[in-house]
N, CA and C atoms as an extended XYZ file, in Angstrom:
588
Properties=species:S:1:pos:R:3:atomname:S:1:resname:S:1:resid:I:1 pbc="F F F"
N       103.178      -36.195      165.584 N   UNK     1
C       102.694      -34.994      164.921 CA  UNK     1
C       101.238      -34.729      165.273 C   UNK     1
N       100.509      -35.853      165.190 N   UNK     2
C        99.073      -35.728      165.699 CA  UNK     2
C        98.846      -35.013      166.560 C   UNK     2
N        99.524      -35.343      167.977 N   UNK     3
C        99.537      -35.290      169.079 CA  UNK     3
C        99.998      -33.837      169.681 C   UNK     3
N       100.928      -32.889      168.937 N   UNK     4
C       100.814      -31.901      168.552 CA  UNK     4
C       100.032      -30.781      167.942 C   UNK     4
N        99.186      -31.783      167.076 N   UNK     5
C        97.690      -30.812      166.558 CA  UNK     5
C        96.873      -30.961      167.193 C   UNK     5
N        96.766      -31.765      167.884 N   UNK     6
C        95.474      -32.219      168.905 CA  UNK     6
C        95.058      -31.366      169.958 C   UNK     6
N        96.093      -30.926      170.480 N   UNK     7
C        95.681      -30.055      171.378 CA  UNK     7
C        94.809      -28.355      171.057 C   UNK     7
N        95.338      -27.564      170.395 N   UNK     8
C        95.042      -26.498      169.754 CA  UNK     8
C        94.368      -26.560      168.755 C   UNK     8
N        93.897      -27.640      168.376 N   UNK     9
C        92.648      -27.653      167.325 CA  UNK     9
C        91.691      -28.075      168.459 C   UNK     9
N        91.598      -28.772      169.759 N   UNK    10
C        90.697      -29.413      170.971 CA  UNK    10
C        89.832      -27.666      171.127 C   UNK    10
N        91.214      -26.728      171.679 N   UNK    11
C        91.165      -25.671      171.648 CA  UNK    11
C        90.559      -24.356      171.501 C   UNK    11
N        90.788      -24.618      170.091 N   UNK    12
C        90.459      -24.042      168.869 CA  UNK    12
C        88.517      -24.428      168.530 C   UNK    12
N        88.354      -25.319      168.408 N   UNK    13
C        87.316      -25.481      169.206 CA  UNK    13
C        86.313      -25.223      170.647 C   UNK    13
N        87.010      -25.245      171.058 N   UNK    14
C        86.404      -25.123      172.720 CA  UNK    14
C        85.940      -23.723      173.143 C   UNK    14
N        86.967      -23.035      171.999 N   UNK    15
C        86.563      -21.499      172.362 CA  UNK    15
C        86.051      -20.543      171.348 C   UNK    15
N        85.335      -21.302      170.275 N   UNK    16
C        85.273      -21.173      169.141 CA  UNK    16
C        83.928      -19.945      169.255 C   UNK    16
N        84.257      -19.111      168.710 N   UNK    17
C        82.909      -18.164      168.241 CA  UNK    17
C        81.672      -18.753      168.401 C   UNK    17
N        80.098      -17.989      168.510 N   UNK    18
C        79.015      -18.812      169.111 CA  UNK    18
C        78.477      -20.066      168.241 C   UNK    18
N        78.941      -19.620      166.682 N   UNK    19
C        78.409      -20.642      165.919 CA  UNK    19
C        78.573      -22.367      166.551 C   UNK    19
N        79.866      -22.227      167.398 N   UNK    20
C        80.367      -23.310      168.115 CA  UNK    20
C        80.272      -23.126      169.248 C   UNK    20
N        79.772      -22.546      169.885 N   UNK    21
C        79.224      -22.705      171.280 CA  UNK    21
C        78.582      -23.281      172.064 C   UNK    21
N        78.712      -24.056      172.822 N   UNK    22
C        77.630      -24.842      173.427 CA  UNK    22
C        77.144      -24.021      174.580 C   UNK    22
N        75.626      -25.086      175.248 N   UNK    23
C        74.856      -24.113      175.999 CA  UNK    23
C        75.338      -25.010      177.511 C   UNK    23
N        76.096      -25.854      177.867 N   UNK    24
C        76.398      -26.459      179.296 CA  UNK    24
C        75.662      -27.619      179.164 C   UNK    24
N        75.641      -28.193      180.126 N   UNK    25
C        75.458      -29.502      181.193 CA  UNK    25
C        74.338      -29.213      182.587 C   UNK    25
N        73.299      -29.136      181.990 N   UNK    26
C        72.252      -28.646      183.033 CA  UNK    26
C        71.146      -29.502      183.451 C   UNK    26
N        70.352      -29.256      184.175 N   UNK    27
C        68.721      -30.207      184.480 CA  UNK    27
C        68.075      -29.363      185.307 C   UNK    27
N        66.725      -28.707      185.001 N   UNK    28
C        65.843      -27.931      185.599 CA  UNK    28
C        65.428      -28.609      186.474 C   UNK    28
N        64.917      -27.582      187.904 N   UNK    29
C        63.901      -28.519      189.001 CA  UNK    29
C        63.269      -27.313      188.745 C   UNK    29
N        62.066      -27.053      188.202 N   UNK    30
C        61.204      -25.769      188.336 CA  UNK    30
C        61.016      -25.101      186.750 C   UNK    30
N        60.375      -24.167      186.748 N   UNK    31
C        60.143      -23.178      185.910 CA  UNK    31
C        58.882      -23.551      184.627 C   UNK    31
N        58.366      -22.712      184.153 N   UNK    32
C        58.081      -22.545      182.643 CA  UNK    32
C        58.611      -23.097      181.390 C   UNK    32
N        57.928      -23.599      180.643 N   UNK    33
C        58.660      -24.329      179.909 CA  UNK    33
C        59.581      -23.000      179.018 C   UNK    33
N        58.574      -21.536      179.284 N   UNK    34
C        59.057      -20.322      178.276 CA  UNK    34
C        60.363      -19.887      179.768 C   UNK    34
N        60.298      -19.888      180.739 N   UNK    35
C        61.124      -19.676      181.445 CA  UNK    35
C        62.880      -20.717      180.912 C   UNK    35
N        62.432      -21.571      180.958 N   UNK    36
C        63.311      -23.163      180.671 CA  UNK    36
C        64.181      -22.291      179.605 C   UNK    36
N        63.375      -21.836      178.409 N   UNK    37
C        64.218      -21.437      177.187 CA  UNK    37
C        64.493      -20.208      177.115 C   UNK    37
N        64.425      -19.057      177.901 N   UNK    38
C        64.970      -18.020      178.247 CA  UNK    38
C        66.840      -18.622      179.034 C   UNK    38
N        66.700      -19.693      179.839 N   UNK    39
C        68.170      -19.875      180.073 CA  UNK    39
C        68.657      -20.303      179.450 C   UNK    39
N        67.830      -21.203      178.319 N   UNK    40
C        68.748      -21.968      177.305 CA  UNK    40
C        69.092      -20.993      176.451 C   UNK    40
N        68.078      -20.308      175.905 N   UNK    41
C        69.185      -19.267      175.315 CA  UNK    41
C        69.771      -17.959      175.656 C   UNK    41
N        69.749      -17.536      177.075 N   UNK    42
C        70.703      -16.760      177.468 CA  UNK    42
C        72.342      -17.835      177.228 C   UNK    42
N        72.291      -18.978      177.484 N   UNK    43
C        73.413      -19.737      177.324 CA  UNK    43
C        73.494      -19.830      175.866 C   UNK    43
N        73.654      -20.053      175.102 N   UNK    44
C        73.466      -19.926      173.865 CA  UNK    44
C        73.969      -18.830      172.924 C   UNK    44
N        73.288      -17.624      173.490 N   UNK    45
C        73.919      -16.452      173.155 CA  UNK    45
C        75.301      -16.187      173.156 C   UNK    45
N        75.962      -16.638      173.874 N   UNK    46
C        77.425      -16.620      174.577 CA  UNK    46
C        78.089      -17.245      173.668 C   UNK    46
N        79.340      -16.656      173.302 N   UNK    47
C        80.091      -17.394      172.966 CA  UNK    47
C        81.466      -18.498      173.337 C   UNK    47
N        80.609      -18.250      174.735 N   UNK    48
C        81.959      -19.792      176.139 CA  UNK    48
C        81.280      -20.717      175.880 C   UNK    48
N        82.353      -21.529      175.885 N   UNK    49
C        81.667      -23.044      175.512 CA  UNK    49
C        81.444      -23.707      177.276 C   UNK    49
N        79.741      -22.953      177.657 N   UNK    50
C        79.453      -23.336      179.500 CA  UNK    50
C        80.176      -25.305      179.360 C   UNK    50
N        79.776      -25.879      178.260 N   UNK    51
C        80.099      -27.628      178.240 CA  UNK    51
C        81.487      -28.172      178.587 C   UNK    51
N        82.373      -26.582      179.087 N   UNK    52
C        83.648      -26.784      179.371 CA  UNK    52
C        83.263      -27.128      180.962 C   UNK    52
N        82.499      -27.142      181.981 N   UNK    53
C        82.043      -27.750      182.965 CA  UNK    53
C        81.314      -28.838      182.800 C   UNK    53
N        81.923      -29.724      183.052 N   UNK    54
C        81.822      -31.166      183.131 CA  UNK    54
C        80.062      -31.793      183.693 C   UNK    54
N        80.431      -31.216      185.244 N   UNK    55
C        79.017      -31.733      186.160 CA  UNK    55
C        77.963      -30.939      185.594 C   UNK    55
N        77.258      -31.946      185.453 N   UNK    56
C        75.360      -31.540      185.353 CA  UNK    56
C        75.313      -30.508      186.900 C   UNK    56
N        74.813      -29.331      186.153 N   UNK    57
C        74.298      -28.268      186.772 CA  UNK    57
C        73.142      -28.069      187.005 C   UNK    57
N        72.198      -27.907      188.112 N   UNK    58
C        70.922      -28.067      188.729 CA  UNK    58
C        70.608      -26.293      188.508 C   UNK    58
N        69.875      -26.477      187.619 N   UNK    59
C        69.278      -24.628      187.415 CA  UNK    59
C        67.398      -24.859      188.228 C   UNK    59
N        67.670      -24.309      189.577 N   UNK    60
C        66.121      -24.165      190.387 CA  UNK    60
C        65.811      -22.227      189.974 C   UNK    60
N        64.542      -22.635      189.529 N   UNK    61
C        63.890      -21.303      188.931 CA  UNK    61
C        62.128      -21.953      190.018 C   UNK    61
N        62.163      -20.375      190.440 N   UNK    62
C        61.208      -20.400      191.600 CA  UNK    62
C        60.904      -18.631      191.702 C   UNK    62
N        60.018      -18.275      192.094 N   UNK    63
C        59.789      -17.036      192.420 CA  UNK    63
C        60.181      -15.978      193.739 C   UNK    63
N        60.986      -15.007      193.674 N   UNK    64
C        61.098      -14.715      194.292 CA  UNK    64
C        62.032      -14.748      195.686 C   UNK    64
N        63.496      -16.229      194.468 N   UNK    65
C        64.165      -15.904      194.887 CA  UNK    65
C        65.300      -15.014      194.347 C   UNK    65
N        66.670      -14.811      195.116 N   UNK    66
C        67.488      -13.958      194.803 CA  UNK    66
C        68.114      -15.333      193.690 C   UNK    66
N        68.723      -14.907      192.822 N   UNK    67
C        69.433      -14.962      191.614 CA  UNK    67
C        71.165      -15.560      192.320 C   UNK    67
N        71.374      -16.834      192.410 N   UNK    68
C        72.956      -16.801      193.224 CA  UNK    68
C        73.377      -18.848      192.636 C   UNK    68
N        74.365      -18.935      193.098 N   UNK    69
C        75.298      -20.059      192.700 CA  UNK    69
C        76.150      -20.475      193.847 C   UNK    69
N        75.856      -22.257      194.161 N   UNK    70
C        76.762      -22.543      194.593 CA  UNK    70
C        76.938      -23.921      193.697 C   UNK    70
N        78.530      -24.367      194.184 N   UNK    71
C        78.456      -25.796      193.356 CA  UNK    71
C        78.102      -26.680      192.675 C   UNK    71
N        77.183      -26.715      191.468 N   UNK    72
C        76.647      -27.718      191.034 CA  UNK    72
C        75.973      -27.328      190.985 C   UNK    72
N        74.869      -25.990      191.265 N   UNK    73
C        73.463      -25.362      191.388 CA  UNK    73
C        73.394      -23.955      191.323 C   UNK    73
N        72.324      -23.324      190.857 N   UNK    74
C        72.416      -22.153      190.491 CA  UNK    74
C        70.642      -22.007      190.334 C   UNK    74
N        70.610      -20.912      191.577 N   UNK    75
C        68.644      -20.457      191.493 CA  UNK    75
C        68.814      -19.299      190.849 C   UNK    75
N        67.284      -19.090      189.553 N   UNK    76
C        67.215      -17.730      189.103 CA  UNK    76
C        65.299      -17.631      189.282 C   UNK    76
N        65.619      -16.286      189.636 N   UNK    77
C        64.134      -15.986      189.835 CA  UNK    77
C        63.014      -16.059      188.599 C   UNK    77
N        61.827      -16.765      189.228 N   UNK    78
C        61.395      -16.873      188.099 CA  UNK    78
C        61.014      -15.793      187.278 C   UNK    78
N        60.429      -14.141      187.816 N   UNK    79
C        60.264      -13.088      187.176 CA  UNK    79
C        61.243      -12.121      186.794 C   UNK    79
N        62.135      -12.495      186.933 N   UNK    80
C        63.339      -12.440      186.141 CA  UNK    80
C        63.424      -12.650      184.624 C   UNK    80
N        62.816      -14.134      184.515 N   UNK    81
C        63.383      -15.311      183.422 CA  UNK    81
C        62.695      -14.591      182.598 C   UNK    81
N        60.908      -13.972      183.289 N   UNK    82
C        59.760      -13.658      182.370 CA  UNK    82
C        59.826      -12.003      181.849 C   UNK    82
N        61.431      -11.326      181.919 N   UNK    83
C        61.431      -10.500      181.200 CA  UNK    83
C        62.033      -10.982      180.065 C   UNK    83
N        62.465      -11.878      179.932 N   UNK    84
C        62.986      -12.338      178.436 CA  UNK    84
C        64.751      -12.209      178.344 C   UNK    84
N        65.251      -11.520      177.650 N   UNK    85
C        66.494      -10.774      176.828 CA  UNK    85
C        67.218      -10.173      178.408 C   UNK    85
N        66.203       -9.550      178.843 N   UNK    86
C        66.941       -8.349      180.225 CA  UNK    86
C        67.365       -9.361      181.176 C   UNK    86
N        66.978      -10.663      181.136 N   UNK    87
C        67.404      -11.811      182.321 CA  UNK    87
C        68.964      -12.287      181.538 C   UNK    87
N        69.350      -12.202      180.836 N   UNK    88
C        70.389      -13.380      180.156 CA  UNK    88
C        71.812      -12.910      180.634 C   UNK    88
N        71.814      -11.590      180.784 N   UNK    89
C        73.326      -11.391      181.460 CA  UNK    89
C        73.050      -12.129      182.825 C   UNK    89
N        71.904      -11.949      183.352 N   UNK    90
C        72.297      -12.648      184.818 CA  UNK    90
C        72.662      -14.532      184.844 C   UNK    90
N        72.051      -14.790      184.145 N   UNK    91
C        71.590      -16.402      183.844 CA  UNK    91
C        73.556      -16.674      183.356 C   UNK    91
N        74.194      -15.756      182.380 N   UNK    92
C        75.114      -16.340      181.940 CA  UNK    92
C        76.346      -15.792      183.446 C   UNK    92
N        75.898      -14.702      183.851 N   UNK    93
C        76.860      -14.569      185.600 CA  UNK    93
C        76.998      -15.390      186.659 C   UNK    93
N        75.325      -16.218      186.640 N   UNK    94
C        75.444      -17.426      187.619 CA  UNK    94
C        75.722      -18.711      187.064 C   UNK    94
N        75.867      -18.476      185.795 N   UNK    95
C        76.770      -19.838      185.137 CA  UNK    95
C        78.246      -19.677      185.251 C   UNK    95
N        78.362      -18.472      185.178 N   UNK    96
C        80.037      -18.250      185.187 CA  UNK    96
C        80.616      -18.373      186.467 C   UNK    96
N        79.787      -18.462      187.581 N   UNK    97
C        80.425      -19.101      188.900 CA  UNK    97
C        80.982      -20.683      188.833 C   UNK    97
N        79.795      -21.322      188.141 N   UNK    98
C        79.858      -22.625      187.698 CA  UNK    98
C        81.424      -22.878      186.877 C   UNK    98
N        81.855      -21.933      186.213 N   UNK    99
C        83.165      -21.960      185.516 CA  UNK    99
C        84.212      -21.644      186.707 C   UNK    99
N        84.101      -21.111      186.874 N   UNK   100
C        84.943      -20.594      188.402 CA  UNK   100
C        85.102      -21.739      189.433 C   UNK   100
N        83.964      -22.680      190.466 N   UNK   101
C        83.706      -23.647      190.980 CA  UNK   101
C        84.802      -24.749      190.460 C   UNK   101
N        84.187      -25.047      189.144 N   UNK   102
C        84.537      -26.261      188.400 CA  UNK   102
C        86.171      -26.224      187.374 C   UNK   102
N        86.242      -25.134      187.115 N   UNK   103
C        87.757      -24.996      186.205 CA  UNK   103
C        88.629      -24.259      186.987 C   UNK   103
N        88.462      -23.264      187.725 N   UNK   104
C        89.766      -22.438      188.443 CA  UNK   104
C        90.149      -23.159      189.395 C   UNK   104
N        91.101      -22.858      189.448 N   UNK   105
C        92.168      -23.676      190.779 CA  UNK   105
C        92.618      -22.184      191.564 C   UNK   105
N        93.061      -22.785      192.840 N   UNK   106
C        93.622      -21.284      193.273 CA  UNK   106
C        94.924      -20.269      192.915 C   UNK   106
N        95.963      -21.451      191.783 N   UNK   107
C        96.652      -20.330      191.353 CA  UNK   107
C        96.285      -19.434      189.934 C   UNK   107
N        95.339      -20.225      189.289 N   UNK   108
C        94.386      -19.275      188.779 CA  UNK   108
C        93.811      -18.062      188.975 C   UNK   108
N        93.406      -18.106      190.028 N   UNK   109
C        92.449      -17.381      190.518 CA  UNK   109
C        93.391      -16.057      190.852 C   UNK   109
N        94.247      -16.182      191.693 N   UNK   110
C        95.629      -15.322      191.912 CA  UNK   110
C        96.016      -14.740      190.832 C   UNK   110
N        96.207      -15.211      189.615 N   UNK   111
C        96.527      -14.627      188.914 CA  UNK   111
C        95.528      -13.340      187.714 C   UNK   111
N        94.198      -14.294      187.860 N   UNK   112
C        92.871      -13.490      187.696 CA  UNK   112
C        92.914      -12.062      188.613 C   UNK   112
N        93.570      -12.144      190.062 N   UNK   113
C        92.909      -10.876      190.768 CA  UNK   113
C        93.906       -9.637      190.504 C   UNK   113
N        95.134      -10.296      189.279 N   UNK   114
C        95.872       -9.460      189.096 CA  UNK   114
C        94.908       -8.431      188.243 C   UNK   114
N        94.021       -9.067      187.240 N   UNK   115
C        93.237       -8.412      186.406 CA  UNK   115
C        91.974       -7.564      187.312 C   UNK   115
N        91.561       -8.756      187.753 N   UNK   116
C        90.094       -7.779      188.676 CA  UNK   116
C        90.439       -6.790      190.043 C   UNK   116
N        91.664       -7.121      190.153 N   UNK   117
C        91.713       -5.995      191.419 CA  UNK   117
C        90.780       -6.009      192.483 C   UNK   117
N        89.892       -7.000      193.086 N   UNK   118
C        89.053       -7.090      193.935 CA  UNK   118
C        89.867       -7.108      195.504 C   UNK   118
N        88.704       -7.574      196.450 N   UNK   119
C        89.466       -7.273      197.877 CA  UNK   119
C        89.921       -8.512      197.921 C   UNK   119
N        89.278       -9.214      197.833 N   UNK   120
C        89.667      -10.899      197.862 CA  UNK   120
C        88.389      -11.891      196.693 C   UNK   120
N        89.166      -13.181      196.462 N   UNK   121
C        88.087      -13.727      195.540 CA  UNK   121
C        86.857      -14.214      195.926 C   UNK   121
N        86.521      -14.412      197.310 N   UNK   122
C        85.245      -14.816      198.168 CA  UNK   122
C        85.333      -13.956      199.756 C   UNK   122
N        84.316      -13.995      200.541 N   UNK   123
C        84.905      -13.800      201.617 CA  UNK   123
C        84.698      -12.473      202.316 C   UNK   123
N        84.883      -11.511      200.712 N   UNK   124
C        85.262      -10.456      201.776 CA  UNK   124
C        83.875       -9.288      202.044 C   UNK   124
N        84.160       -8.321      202.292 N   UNK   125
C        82.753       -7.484      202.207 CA  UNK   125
C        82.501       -6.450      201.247 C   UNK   125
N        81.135       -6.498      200.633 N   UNK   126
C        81.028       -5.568      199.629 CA  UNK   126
C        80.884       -6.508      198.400 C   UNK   126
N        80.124       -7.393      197.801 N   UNK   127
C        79.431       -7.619      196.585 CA  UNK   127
C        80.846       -7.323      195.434 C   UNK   127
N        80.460       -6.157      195.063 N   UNK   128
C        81.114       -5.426      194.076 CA  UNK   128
C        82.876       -5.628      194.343 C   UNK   128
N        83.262       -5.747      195.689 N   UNK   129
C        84.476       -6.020      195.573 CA  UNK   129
C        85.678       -7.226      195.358 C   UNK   129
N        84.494       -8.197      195.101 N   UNK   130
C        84.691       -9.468      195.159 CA  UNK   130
C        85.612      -10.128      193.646 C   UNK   130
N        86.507      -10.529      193.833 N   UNK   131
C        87.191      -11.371      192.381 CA  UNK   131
C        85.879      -11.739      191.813 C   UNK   131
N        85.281      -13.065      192.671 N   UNK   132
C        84.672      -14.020      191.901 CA  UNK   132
C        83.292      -13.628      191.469 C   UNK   132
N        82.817      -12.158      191.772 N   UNK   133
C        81.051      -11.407      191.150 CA  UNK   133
C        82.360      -10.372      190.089 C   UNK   133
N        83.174      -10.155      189.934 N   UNK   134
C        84.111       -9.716      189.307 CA  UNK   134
C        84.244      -10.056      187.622 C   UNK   134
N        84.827      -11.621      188.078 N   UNK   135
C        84.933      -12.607      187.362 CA  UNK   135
C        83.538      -13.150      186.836 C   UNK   135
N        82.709      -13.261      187.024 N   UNK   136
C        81.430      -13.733      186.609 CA  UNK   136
C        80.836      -12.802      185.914 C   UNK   136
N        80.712      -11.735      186.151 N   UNK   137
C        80.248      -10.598      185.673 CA  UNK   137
C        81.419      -10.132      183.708 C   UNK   137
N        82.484       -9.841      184.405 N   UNK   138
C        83.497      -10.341      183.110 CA  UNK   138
C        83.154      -11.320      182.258 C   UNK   138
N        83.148      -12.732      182.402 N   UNK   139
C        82.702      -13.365      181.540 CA  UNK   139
C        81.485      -13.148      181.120 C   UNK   139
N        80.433      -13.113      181.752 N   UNK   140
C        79.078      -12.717      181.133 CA  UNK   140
C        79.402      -11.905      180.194 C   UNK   140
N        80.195      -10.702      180.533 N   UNK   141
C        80.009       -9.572      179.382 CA  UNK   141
C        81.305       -9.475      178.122 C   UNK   141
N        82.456      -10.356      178.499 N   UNK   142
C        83.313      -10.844      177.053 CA  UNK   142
C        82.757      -11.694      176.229 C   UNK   142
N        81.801      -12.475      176.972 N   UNK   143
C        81.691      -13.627      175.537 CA  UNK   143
C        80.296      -12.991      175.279 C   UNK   143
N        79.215      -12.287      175.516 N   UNK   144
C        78.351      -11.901      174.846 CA  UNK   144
C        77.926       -9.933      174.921 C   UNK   144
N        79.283       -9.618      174.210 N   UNK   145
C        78.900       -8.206      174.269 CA  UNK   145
C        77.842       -7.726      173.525 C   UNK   145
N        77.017       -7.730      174.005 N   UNK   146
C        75.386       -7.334      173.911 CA  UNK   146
C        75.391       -6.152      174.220 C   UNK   146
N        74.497       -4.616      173.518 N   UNK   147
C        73.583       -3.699      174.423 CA  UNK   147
C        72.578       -4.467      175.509 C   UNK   147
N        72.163       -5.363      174.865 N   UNK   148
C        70.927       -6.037      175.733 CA  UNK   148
C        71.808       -6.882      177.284 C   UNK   148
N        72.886       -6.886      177.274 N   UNK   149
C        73.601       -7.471      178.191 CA  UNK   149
C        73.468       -6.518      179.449 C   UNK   149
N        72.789       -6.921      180.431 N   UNK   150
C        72.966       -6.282      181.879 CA  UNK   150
C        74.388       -5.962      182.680 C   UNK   150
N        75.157       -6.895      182.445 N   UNK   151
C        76.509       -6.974      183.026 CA  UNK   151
C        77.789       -6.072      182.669 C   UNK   151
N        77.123       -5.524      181.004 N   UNK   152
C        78.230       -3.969      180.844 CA  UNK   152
C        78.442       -3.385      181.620 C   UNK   152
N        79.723       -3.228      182.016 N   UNK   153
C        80.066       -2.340      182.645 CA  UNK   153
C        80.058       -1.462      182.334 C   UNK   153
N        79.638        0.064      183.326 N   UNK   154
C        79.645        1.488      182.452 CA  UNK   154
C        80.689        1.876      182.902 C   UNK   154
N        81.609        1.379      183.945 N   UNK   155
C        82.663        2.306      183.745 CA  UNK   155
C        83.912        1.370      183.968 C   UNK   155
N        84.928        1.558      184.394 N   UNK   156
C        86.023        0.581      185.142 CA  UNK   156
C        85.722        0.630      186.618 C   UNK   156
N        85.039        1.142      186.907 N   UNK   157
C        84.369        0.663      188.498 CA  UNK   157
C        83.757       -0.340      188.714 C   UNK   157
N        82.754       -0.554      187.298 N   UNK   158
C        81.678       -1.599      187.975 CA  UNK   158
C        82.020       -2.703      188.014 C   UNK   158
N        81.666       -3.770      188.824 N   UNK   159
C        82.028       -5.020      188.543 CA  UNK   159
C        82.251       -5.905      187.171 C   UNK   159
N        83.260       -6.382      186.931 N   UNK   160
C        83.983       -6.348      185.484 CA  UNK   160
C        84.274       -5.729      184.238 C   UNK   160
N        84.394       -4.574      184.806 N   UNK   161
C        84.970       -3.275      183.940 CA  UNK   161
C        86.288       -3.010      184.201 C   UNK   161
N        87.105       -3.828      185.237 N   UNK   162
C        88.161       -3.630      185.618 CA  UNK   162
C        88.989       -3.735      184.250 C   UNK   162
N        88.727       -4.903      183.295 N   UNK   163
C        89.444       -5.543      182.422 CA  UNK   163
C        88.695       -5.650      181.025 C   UNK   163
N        89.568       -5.400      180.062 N   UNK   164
C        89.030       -5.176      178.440 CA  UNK   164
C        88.496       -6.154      178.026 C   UNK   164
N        87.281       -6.945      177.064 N   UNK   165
C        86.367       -8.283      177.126 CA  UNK   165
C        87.684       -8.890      176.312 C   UNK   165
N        88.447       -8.370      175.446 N   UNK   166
C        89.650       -9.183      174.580 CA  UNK   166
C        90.690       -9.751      175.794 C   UNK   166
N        91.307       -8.676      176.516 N   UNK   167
C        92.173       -8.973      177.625 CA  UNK   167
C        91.715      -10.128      178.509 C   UNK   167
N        90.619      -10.272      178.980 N   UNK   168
C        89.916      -10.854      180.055 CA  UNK   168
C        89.409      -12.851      179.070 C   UNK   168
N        89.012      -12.343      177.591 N   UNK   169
C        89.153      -13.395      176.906 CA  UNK   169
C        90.684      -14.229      176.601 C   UNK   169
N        91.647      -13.472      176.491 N   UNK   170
C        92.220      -13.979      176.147 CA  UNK   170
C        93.686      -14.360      177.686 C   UNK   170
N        93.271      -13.706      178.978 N   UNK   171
C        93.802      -14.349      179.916 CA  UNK   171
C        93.145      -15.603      180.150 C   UNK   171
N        91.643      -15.736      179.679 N   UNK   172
C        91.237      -16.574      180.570 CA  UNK   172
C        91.191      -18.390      179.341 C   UNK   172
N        91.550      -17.992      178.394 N   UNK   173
C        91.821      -19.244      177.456 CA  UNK   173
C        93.288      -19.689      177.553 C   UNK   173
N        94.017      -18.606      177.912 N   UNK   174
C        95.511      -18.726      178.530 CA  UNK   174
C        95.567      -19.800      179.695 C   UNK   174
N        94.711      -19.218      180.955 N   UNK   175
C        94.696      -20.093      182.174 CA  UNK   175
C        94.064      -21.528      182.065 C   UNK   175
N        93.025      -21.593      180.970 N   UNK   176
C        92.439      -22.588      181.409 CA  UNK   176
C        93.397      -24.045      180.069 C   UNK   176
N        93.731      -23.551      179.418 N   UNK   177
C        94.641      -24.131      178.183 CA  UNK   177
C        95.684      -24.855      179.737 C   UNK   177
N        96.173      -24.125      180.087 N   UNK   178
C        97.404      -24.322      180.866 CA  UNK   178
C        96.822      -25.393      182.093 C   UNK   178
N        95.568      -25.487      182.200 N   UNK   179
C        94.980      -26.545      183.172 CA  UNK   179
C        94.075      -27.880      181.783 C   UNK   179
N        94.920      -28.353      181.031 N   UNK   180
C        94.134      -29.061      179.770 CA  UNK   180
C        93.770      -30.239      180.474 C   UNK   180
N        94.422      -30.632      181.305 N   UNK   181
C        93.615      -32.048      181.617 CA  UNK   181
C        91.894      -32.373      181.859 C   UNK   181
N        91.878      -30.498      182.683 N   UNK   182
C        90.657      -30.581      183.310 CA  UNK   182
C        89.530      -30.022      181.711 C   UNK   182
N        90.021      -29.333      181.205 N   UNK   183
C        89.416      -28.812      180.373 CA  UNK   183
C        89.022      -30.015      179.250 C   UNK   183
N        90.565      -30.865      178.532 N   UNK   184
C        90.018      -31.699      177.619 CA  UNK   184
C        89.251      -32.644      178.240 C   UNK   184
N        89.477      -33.168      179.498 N   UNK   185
C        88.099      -34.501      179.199 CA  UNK   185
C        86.834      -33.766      179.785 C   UNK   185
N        86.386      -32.942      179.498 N   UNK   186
C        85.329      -31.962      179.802 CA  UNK   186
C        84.732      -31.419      178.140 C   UNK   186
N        85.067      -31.383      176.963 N   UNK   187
C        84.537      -31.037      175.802 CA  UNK   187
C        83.911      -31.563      175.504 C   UNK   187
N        83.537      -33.478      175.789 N   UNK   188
C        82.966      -34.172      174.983 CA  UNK   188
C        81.830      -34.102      175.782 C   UNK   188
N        81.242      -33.619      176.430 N   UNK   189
C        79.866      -33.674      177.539 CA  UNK   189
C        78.546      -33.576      176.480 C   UNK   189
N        77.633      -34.008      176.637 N   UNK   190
C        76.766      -34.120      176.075 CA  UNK   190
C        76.119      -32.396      176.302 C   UNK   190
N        74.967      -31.888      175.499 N   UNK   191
C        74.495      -30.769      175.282 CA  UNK   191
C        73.398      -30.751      175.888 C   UNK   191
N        72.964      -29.603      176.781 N   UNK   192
C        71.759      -29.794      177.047 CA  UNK   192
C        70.900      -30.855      177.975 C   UNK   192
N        71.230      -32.218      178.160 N   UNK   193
C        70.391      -32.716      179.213 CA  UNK   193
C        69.339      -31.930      180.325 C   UNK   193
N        68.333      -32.046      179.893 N   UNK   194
C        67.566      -31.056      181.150 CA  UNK   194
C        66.051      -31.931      181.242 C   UNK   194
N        65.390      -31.590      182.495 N   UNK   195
C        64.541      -32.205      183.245 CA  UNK   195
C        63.469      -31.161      183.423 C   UNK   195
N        61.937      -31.401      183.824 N   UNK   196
C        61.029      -30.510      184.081 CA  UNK   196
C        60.388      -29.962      182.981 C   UNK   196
C-alpha cells in the first residue's frame, strides 16, 4: 500500500506550487554577490522544482556575454543580472535547457514537438523555430506567469506561445512522471550549493 502512495505523493511534491519549490543544484564562477541573488531568485520565483536536475550546474556570469546553455553550464550576462526582475525570465530559460539536457529523453522530446510545432528540437535554422528555445521559453513562462516575465508570449507565434502554460504544465509532469526513475532519485538533491 505504501508503495502505491509513494509515488504520487514523491510527485505531488516535486511539482508542488512555489511555496515548495526549490531553486536547483548550482555553483557560481563569477558575478556580484547582488548579481548571485538576482538568479537565485529568478529561480525561486518559479514554481518547477529546477532540484529535479540532479548535476550541480555551473552558472558563469561575466559581462558581455550572450545569455546560452550547454550541459551542466549556463552563462548569463552580467548586465543583464543588474537589471534586476527584467533578467529572471531569461535566467529561468537557460535553466530550462538544463531540464531538457538532464530529464528529456528523445521520445519525450517527440512527443513535446507535438505541442511546440518547431522545425526540429536542435539543429535547425532560425532561433525561434527550434523545439528546445520553444521548450525553454514555455517553461520559463508556465511555472512563473509573471507580467514581469520576459518570456510571455504575445502571441501563438512567439516562442512558447505555441501551447497553453496549464497544457504545457500538465504534458510536461505527464512525461517526466512516466520517466520516475530519473526524476525520483533526483528530489532529494541538496538546495542551493553555490560558490563565489
Amino acid at each position: 500500500m505504501f508503495k502505491r502512495l509513494a509515488l504520487p505523493i514523491l510527485f505531488a511534491l516535486a511539482f508542488a506550487p512555489s511555496a515548495l519549490a526549490s531553486g536547483g543544484n548550482y555553483v557560481f564562477d563569477g558575478g556580484t554577490r547582488s548579481q548571485q541573488v538576482q538568479v537565485t531568485s529568478a529561480l525561486d520565483a518559479s514554481s518547477f522544482n529546477w532540484s529535479l536536475v540532479s548535476q550541480a550546474v555551473v552558472i558563469h556570469i561575466s559581462r558581455g556575454v550572450s545569455s546560452h546553455a550547454t550541459p551542466g553550464a549556463i552563462w548569463l550576462d552580467a548586465g543583464l543580472l543588474d537589471s534586476g526582475r527584467f533578467s529572471w525570465g531569461v535566467v529561468q530559460h537557460e535553466y530550462a535547457h538544463q531540464v531538457d539536457f538532464a530529464l528529456l529523453t528523445d521520445p519525450m522530446r517527440t512527443k513535446l514537438h507535438g505541442l511546440l510545432h518547431g522545425t526540429s528540437w536542435w539543429g535547425g535554422e532560425g532561433h525561434a523555430e527550434l523545439d528546445c528555445e520553444r521548450f525553454a521559453d514555455a517553461l520559463a513562462w508556465a511555472y512563473w506567469p509573471s507580467p514581469d516575465n520576459v518570456m510571455k508570449p504575445l502571441s501563438a507565434a512567439d516562442e512558447g506561445g505555441q501551447v497553453a502554460p496549464a497544457a504545457f504544465r500538465a504534458a510536461l509532469v505527464g512525461l517526466l512522471q512516466n520517466g520516475s526513475a530519473r526524476v525520483t532519485a533526483s528530489v532529494s538533491v541538496k538546495r542551493h550549493p553555490r560558490k563565489g
